[in-house]
C-alpha positions in Angstrom: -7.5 -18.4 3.5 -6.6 -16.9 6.9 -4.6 -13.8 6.7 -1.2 -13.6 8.1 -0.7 -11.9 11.6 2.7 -11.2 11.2 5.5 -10.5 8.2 9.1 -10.0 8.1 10.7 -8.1 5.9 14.7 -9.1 4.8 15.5 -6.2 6.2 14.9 -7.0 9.7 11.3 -5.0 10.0 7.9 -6.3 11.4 4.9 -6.2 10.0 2.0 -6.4 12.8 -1.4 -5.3 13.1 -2.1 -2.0 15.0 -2.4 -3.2 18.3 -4.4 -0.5 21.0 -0.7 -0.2 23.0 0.4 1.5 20.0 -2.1 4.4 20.4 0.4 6.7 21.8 2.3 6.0 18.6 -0.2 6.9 16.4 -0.9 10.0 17.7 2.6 10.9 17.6 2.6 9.9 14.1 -0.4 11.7 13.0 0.8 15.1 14.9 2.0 17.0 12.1 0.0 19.1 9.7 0.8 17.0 6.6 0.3 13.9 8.3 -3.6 14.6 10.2 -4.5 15.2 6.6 -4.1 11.8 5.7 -5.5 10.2 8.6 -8.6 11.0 7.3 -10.2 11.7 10.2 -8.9 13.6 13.3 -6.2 11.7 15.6 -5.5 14.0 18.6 -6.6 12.2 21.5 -6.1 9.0 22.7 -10.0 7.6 22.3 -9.1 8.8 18.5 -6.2 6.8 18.2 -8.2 3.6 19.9 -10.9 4.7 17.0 -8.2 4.8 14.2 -6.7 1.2 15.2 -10.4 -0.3 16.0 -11.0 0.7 12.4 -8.2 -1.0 10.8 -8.5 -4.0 12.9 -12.2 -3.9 11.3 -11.3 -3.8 8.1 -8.8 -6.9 8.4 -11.8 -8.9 10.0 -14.3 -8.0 6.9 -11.0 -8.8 4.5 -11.9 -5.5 3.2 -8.1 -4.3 3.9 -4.9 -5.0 6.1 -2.7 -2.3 7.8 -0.1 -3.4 9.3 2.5 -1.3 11.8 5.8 -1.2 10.2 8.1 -2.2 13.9 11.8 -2.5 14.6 13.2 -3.3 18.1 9.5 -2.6 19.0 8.5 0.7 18.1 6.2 1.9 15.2 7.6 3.6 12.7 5.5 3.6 9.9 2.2 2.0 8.2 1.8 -0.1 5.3 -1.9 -0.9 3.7 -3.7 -3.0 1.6 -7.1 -1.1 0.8 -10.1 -1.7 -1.4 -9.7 -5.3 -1.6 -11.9 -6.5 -4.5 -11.2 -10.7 -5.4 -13.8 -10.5 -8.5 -10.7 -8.2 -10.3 -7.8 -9.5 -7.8 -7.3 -6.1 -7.2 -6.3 -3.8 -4.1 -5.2 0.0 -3.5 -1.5 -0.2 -1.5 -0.3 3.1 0.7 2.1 4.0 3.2 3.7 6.4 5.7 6.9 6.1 7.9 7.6 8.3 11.0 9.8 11.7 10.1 12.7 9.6 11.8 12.1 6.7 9.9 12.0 8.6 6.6 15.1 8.1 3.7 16.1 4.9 6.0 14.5 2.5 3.4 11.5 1.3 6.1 8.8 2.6 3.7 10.3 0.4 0.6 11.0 -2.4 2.5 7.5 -2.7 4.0 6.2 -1.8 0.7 7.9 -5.0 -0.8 6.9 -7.2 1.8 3.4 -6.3 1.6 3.2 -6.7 -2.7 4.8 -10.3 -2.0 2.4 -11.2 0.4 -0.4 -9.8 -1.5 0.2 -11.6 -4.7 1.4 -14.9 -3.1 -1.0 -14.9 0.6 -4.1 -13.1 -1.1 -3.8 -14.2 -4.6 -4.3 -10.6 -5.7 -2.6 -9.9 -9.4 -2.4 -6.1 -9.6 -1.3 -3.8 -6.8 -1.8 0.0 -7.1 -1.0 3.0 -5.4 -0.5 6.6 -5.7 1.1 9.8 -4.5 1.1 13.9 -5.0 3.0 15.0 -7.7 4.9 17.0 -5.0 5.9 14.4 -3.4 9.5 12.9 -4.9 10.3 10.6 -1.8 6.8 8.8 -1.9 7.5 8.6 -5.7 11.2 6.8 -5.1 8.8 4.4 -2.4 7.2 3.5 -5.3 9.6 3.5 -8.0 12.2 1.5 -6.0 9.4 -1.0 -4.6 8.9 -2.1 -8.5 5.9 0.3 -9.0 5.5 1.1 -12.4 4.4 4.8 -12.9 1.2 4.8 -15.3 0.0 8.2 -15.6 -1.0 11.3 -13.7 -4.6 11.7 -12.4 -5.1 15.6 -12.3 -6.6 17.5 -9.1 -7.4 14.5 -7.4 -6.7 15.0 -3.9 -8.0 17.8 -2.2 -6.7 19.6 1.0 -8.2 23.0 1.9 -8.8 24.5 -0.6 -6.0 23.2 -2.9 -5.9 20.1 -4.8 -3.3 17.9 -6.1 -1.8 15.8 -8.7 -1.5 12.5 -8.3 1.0 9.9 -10.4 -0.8 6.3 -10.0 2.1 3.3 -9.8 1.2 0.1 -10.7 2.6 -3.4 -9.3 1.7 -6.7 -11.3 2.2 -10.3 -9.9 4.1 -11.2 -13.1 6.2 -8.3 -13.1 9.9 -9.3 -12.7 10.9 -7.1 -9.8 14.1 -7.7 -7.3 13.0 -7.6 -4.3 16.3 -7.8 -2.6 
């Protein structure tokens, strides 16, 4: 099956692949502190941000993941991914970020949505996970809101520095009766 290019979300929101345009974007995005962490890798110069979205458009060719730039009236403002695809367990690892201007505006929940239909009905997947710092209540309402179900707390996972953090794992079944509206 051939992955969808593009999604719509009812509230009015693209879903695209990263397109190399969109660099300036990313680097934007990835700018503060709390954001370059999760990048994974640095983002502070264009060629890094070409890297970054080379990457993702990699991953989407191998069917090993899909990112996809979360756009209204054509601007980035956030990212929604499907990672660690694995078809033996129909299985993937979802995450998310939105733009500080985009935050609280309900982009991140409705990308989030999008993404779970289209994983379950497009990839066939049957169980969507994800997870977030215990410190983190707004990534938590995401979740909750997005019909994650919160299963448990995995302690010290992450690590930043020198300090490490709780995570709360969500889970999202295809069977699960959720309202997506």
């Amino acid at each position: 099956m051939s992955p969808a290019t593009e999604l719509e979300t009812p509230e009015g929101l693209l879903l695209r692949p990263w397109l190399p345009d969109d660099a300036p974007a990313v680097l934007r995005a990835f700018a503060p502190e709390e954001m370059a962490r999760q990048a994974g890798r640095p983002v502070t110069t264009t060629a890094e941000a070409l890297e970054w979205i080379a990457a993702r458009e990699g991953e989407r060719a191998a069917g090993s993941g899909y990112t996809w730039a979360v756009v209204r009236d054509g601007a980035p403002l956030g990212s929604v991914t499907l990672a660690a695809v694995n078809h033996v367990h129909d299985v993937a690892w979802l995450s998310y970020w939105t733009v500080e201007t985009a935050r609280g505006t309900g982009v991140a929940t409705g990308a989030v949505r999008t993404l779970a239909r289209w994983a379950f009905d497009g990839l066939g997947l049957y169980r969507l996970e994800l997870g977030h710092r215990t410190n983190n209540p707004a990534s938590c309402a995401v979740a909750v809101r997005a019909g994650f179900t919160a299963e448990g707390i995995e302690r010290e996972k992450l690590r930043y520095g020198d300090i490490r953090y709780d995570v709360e794992r969500h889970a999202r079944l295809a069977t699960d009766d959720v309202n997506d509206g």
